[in-house]
C-alpha positions as CSV (number, residue, x, y, z in Angstrom):
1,X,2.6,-69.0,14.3
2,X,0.1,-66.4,13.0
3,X,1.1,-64.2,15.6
4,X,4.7,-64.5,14.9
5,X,4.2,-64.3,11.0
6,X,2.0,-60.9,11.8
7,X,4.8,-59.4,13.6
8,X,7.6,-60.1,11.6
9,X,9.4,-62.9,13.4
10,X,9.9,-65.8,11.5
11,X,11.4,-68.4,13.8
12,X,12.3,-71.9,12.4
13,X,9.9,-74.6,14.0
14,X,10.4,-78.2,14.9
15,X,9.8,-80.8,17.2
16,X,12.2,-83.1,18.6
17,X,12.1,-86.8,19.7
18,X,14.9,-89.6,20.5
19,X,14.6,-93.2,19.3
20,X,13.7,-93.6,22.9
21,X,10.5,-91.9,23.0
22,X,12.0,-88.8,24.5
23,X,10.3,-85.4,23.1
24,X,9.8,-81.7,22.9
25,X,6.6,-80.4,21.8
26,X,7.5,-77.5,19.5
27,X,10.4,-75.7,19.1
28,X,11.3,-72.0,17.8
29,X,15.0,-71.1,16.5
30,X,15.7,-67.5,16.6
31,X,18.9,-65.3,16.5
32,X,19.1,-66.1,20.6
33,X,19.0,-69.4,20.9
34,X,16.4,-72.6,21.1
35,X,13.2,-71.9,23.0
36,X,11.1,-75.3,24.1
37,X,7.6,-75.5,24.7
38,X,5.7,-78.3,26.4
39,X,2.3,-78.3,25.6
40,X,-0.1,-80.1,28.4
41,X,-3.7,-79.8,28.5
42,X,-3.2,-81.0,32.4
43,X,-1.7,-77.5,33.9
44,X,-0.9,-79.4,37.2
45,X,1.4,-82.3,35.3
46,X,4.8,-82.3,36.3
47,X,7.1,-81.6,33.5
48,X,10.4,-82.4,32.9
49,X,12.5,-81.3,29.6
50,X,14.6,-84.2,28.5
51,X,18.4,-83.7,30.0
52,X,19.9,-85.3,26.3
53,X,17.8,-82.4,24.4
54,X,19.0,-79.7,27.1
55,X,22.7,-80.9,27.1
56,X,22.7,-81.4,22.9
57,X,21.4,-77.6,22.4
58,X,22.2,-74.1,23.5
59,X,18.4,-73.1,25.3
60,X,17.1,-69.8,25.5
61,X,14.0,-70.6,27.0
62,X,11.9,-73.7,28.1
63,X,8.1,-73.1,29.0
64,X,5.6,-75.0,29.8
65,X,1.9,-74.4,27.6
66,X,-0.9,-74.8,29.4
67,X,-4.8,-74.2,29.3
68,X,-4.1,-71.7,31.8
69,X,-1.3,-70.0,30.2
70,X,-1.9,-70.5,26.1
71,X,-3.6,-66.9,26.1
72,X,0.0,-65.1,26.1
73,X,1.8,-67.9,24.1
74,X,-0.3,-66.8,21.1
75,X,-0.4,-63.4,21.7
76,X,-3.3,-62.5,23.6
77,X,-3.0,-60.1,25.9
C-alpha cells in the first residue's frame, strides 16, 4: 500500500467473501479493472480463485502472493 501511495496510485482496496466461506485475499480497483491476490505462505498450495467472484466482476489480473514472489508485489526490485 506504501508503495502504491509513494507512487501515486491510489487503488481502492477490499477483500471479498460469500456467506459460503468463499474469499479473495485483497483486492485493488483501478481505472482497468479488478486485480485479485491470493496471499499463501505455502508457495506450492494449489489455488483456485472462486468461479462466483470471477463470473460477478470484470478481472484484470489474478495473482497468486507468495513467500517466494512478495518481493515484487511490494515493490522490491
Amino acid at each position: 500500500m506504501k508503495f502504491l501511495d509513494n507512487n501515486g496510485e491510489l487503488p481502492s482496496r477490499y477483500f471479498w467473501r460469500t456467506t459460503q466461506q468463499q474469499e479473495i485475499d485483497y483486492i485493488e480497483e483501478t481505472p482497468e479493472g479488478l486485480r485479485a491476490f491470493e496471499l499463501k505462505w505455502n508457495p506450492n498450495r494449489n489455488v483456485r480463485f472462486s468461479k462466483t467472484f470471477l463470473n460477478a466482476y470484470t478481472i484484470a489480473e489474478t495473482a497468486v502472493i507468495t513467500p517466494d514472489n512478495f518481493e515484487s508485489f511490494i515493490g522490491i526490485f
